[in-house]
HTML snippet that shows the backbone in 3Dmol.js (N, CA, C, O; Angstrom):
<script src="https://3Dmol.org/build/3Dmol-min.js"></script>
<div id="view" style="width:600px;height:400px;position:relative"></div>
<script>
const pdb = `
ATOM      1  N   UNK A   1     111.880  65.049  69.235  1.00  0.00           N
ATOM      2  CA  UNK A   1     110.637  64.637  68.583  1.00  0.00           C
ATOM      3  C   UNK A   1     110.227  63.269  69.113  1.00  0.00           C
ATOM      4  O   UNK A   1     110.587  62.836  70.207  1.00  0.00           O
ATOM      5  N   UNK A   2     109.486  62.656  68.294  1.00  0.00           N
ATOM      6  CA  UNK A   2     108.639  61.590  68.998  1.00  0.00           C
ATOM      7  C   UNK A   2     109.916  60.225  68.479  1.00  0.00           C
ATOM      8  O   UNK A   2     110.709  60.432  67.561  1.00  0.00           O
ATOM      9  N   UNK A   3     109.897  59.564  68.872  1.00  0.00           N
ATOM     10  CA  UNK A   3     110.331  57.667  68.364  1.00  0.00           C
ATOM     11  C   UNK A   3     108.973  56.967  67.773  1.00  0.00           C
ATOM     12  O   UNK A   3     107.836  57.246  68.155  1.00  0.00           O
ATOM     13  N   UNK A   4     109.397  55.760  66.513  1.00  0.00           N
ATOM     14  CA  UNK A   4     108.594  55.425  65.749  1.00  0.00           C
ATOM     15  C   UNK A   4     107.569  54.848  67.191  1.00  0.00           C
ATOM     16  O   UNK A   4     106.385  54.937  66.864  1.00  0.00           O
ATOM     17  N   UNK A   5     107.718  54.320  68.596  1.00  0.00           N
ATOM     18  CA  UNK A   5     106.823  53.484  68.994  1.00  0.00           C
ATOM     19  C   UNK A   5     106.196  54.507  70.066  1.00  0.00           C
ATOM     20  O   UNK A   5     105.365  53.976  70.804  1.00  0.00           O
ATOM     21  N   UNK A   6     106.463  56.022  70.317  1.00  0.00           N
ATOM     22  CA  UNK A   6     105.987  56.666  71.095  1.00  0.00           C
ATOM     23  C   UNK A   6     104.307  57.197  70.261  1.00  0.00           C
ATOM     24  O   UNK A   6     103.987  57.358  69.083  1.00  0.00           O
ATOM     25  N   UNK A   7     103.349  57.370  71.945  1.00  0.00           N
ATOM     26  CA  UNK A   7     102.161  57.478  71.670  1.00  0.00           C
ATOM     27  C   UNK A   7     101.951  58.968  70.946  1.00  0.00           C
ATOM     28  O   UNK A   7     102.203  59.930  71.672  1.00  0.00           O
ATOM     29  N   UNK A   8     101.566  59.214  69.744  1.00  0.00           N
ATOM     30  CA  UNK A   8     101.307  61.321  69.299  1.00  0.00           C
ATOM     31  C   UNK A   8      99.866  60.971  69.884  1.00  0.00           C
ATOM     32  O   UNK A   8      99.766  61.436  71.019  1.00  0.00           O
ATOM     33  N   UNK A   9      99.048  60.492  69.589  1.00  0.00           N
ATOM     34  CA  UNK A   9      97.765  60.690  69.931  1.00  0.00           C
ATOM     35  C   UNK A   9      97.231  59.295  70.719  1.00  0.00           C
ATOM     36  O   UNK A   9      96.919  58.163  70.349  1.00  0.00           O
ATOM     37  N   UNK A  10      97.287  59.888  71.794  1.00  0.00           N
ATOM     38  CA  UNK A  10      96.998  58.957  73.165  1.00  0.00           C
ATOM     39  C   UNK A  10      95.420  58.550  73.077  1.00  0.00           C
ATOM     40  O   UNK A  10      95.212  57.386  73.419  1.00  0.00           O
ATOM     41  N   UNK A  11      94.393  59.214  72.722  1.00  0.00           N
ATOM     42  CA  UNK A  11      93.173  59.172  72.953  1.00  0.00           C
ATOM     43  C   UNK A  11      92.986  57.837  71.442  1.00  0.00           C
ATOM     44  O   UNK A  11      92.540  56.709  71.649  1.00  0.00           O
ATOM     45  N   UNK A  12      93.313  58.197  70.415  1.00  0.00           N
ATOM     46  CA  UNK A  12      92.932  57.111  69.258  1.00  0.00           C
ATOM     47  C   UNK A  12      94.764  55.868  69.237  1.00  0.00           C
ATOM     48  O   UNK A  12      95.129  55.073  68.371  1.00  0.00           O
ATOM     49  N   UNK A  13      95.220  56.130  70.131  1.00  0.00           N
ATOM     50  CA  UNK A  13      96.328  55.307  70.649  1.00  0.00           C
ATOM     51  C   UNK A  13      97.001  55.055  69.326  1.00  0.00           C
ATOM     52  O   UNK A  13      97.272  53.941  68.878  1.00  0.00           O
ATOM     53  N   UNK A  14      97.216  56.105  68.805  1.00  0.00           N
ATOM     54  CA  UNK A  14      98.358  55.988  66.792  1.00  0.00           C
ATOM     55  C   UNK A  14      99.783  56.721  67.897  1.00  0.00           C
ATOM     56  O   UNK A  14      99.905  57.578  68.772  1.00  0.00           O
ATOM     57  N   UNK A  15     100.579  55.797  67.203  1.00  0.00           N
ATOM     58  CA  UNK A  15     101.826  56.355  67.431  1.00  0.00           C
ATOM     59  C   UNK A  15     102.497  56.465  65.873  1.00  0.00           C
ATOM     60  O   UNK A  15     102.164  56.057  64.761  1.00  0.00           O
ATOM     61  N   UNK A  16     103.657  57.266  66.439  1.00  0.00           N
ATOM     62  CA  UNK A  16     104.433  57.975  65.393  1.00  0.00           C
ATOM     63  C   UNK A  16     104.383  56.949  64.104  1.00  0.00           C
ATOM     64  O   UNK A  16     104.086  57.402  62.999  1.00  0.00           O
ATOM     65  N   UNK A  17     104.626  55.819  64.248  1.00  0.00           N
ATOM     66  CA  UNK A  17     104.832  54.884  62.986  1.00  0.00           C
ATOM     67  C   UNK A  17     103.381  54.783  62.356  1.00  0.00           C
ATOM     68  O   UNK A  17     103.175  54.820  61.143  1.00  0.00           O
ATOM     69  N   UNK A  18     102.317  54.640  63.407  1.00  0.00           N
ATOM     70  CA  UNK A  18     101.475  54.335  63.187  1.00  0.00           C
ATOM     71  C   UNK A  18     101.006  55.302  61.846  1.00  0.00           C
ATOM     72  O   UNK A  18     100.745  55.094  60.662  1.00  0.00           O
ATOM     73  N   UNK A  19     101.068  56.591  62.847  1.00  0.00           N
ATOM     74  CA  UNK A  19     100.457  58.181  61.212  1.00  0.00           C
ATOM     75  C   UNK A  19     101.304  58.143  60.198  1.00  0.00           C
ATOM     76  O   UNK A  19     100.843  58.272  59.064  1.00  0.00           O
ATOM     77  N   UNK A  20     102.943  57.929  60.422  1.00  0.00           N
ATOM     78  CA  UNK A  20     103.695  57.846  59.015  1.00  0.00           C
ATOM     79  C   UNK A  20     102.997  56.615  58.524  1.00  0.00           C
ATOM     80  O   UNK A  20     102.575  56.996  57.432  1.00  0.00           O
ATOM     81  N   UNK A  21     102.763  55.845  58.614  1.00  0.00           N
ATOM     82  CA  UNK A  21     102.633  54.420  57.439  1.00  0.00           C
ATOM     83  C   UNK A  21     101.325  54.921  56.790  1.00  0.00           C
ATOM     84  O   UNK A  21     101.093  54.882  55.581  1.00  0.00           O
ATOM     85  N   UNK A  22     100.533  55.377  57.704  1.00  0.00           N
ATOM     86  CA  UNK A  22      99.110  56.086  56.952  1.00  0.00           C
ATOM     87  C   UNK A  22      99.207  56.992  55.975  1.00  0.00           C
ATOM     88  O   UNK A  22      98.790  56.984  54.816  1.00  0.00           O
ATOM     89  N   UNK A  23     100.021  58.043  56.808  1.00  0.00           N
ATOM     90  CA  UNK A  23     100.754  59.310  55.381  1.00  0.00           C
ATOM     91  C   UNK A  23     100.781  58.869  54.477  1.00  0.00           C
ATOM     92  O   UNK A  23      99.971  59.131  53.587  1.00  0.00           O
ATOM     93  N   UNK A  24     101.786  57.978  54.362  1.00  0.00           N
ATOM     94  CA  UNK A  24     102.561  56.825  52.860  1.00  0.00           C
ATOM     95  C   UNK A  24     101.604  55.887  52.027  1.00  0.00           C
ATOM     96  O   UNK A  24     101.703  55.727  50.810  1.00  0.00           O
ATOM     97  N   UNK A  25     100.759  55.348  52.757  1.00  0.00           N
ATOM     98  CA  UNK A  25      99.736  54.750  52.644  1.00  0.00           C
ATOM     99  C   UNK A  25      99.111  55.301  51.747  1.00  0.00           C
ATOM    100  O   UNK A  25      98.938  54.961  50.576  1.00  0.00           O
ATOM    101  N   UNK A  26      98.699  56.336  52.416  1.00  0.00           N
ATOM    102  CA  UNK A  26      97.237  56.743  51.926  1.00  0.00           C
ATOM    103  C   UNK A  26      97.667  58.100  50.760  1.00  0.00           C
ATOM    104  O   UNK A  26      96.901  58.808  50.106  1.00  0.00           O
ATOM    105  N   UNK A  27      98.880  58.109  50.810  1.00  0.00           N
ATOM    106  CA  UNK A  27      99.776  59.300  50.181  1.00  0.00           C
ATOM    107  C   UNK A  27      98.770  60.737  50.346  1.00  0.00           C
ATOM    108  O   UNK A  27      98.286  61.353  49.397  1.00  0.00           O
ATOM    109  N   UNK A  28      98.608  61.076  51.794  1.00  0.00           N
ATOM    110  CA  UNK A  28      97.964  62.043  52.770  1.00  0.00           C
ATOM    111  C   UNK A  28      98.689  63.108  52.677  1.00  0.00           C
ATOM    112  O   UNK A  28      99.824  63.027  53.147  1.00  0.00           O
ATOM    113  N   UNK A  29      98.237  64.465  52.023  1.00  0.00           N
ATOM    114  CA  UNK A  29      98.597  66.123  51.393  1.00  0.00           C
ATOM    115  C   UNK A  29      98.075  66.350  52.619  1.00  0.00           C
ATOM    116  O   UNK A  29      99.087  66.282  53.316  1.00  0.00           O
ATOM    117  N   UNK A  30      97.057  66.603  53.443  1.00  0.00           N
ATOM    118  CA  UNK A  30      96.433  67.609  54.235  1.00  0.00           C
ATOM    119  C   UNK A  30      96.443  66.708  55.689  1.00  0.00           C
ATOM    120  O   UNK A  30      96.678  65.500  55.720  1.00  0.00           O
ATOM    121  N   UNK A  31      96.125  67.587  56.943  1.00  0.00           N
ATOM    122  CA  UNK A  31      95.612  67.247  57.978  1.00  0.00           C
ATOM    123  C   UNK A  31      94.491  66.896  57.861  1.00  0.00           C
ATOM    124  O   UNK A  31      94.254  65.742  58.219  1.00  0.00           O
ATOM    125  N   UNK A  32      93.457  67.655  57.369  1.00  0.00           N
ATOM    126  CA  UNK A  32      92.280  66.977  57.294  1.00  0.00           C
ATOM    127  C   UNK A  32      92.068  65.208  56.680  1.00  0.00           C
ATOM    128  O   UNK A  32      91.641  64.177  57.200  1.00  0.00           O
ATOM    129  N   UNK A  33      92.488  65.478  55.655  1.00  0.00           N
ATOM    130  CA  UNK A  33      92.470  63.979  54.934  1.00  0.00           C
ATOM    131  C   UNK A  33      93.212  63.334  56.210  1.00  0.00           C
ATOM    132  O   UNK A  33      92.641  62.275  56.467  1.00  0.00           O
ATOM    133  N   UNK A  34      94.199  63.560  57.044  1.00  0.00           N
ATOM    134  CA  UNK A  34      94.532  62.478  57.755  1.00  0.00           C
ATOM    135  C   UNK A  34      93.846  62.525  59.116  1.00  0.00           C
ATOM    136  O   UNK A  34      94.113  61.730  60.018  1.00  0.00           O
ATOM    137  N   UNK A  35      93.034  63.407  59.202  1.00  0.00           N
ATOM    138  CA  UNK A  35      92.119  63.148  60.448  1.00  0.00           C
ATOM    139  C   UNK A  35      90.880  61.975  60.004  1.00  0.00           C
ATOM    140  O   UNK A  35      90.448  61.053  60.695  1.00  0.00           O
ATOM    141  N   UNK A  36      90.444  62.419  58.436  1.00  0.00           N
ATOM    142  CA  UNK A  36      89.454  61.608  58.182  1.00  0.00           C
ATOM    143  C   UNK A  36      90.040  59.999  57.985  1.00  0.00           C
ATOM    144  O   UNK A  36      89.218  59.085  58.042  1.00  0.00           O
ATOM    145  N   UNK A  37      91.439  59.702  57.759  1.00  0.00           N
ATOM    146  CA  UNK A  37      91.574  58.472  57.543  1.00  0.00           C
ATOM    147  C   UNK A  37      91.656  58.066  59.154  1.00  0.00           C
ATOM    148  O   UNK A  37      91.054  56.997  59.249  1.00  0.00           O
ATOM    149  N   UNK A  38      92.083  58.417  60.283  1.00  0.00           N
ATOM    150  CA  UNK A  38      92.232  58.265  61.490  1.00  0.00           C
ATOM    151  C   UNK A  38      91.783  58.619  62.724  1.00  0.00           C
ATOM    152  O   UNK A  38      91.943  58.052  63.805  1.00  0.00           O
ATOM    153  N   UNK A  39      91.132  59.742  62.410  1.00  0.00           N
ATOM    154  CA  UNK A  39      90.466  60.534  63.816  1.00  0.00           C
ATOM    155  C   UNK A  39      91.372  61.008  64.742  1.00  0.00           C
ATOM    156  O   UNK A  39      91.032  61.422  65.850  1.00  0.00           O
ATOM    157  N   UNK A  40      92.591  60.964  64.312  1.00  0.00           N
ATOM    158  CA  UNK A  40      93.622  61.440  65.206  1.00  0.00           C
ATOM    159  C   UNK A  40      93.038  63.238  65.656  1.00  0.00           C
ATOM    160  O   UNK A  40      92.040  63.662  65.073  1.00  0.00           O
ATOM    161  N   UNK A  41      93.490  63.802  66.305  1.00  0.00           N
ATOM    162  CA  UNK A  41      93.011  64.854  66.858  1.00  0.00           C
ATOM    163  C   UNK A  41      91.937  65.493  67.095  1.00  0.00           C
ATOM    164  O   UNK A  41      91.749  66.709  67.044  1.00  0.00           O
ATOM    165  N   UNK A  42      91.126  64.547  67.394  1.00  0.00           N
ATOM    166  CA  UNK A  42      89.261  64.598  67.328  1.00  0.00           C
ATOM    167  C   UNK A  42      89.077  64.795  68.885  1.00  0.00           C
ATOM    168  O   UNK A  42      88.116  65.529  69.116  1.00  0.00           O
ATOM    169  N   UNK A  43      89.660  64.392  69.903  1.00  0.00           N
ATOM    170  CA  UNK A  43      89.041  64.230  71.240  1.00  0.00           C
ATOM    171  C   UNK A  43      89.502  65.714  71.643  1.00  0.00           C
ATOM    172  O   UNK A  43      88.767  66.677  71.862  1.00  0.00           O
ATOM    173  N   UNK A  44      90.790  65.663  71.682  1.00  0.00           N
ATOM    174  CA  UNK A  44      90.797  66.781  72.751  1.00  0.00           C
ATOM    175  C   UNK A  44      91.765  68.000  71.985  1.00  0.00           C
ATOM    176  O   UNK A  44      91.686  69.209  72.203  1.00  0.00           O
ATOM    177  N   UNK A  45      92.627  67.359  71.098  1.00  0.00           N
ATOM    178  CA  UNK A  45      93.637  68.168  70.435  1.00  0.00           C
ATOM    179  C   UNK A  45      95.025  68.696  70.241  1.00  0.00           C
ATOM    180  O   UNK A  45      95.778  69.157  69.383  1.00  0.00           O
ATOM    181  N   UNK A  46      94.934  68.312  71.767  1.00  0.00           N
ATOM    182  CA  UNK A  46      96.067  68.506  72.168  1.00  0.00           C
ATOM    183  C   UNK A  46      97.930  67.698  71.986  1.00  0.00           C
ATOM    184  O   UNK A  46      98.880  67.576  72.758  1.00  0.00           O
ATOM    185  N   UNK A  47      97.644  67.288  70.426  1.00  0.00           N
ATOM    186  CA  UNK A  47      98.234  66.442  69.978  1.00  0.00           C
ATOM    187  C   UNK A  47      98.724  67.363  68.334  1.00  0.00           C
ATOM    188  O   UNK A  47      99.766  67.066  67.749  1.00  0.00           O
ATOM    189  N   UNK A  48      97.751  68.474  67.804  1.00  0.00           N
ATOM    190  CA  UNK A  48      97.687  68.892  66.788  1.00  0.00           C
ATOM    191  C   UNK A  48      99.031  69.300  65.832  1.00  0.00           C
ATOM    192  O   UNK A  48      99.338  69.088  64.659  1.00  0.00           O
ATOM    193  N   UNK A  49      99.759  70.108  67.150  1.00  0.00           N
ATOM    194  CA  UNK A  49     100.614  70.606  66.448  1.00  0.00           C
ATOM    195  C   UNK A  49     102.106  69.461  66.019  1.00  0.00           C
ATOM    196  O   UNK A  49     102.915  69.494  65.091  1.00  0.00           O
ATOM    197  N   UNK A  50     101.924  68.484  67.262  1.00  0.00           N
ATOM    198  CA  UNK A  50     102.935  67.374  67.063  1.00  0.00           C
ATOM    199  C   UNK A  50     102.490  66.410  65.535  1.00  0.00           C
ATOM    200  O   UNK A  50     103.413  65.919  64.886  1.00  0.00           O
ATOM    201  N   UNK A  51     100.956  66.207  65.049  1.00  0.00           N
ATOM    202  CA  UNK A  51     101.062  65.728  64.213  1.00  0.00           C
ATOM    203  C   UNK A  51     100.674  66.665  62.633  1.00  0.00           C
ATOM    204  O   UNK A  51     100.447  66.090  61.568  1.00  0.00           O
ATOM    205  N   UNK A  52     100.672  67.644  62.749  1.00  0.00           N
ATOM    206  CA  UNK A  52     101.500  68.579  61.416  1.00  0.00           C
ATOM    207  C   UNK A  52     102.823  68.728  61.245  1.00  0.00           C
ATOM    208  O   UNK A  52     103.328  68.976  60.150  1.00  0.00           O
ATOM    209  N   UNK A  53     103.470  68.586  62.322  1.00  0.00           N
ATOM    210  CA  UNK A  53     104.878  68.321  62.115  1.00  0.00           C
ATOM    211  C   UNK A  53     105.402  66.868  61.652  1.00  0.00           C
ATOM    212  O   UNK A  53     106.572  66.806  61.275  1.00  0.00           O
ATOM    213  N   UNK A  54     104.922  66.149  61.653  1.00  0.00           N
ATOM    214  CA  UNK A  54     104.821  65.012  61.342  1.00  0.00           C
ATOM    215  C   UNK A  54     104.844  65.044  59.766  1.00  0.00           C
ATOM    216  O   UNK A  54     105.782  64.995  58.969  1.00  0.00           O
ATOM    217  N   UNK A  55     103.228  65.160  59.569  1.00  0.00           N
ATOM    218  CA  UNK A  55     103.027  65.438  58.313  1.00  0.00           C
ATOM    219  C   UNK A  55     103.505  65.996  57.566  1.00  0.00           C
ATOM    220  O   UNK A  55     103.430  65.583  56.409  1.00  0.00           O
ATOM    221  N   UNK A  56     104.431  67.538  57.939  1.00  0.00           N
ATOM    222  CA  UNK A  56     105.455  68.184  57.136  1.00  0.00           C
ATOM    223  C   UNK A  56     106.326  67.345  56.388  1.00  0.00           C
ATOM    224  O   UNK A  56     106.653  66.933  55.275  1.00  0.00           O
ATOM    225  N   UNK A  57     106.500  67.322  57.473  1.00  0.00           N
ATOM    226  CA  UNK A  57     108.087  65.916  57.365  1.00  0.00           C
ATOM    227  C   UNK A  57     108.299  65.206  56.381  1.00  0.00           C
ATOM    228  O   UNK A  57     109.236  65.306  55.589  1.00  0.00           O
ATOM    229  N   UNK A  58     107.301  64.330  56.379  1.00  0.00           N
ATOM    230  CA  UNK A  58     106.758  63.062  55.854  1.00  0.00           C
ATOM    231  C   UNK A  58     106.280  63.489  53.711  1.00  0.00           C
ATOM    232  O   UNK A  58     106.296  62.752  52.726  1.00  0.00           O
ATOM    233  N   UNK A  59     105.941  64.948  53.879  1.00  0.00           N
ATOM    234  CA  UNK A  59     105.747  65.501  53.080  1.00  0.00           C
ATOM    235  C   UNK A  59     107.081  66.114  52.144  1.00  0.00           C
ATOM    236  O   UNK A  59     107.164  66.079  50.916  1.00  0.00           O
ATOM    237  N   UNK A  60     108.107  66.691  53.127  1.00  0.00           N
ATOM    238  CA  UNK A  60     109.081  67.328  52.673  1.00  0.00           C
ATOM    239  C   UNK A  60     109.817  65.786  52.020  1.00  0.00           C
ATOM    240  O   UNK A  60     110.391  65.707  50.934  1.00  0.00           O
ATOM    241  N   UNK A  61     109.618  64.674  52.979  1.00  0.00           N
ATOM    242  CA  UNK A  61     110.955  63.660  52.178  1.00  0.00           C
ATOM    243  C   UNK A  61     110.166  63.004  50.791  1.00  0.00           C
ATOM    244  O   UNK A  61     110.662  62.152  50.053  1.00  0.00           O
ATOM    245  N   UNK A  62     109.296  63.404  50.693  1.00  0.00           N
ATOM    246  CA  UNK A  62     108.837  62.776  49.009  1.00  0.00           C
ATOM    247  C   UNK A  62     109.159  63.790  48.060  1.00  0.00           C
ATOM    248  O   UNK A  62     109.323  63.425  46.896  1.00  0.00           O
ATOM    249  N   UNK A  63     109.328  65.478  48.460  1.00  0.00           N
ATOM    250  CA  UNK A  63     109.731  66.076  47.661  1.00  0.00           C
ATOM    251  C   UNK A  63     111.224  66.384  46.873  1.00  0.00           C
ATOM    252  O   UNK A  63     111.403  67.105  45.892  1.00  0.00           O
ATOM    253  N   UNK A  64     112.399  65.455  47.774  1.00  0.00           N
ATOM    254  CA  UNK A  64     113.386  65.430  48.002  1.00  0.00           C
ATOM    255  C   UNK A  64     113.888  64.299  46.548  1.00  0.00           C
ATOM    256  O   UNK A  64     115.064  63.970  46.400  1.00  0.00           O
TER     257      UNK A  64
END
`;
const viewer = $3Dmol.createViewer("view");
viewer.addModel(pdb, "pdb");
viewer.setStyle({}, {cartoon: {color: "spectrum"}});
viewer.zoomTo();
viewer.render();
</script>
């Protein structure tokens, strides 16, 4: 998977730490809500599936 300082979305330049602190932040349920807080996967997309996995994640450890 990615490291907290590697780029997920090269085009809006958020890396991995960058979308988790937003997740947490913004306490972000959906992709959408975290596209609208970031624009992450707006240009090209090709980033999508790396940051739902993300979001899973990030989702599963609050349920824990």
């Amino acid at each position: 998977m990615f490291d907290d300082n590697d780029f997920v979305c090269r085009h809006m330049q958020l890396t991995k730490a960058d979308i988790v602190k937003v997740i947490k932040d913004k306490n972000i349920t959906s992709f959408e809500d975290l596209q609208d807080e970031t624009d992450v996967a707006t240009i090209c997309g090709s980033c999508v599936a790396d940051i739902e996995e993300i979001l899973e994640d990030e989702i599963a450890k609050r349920e824990v």
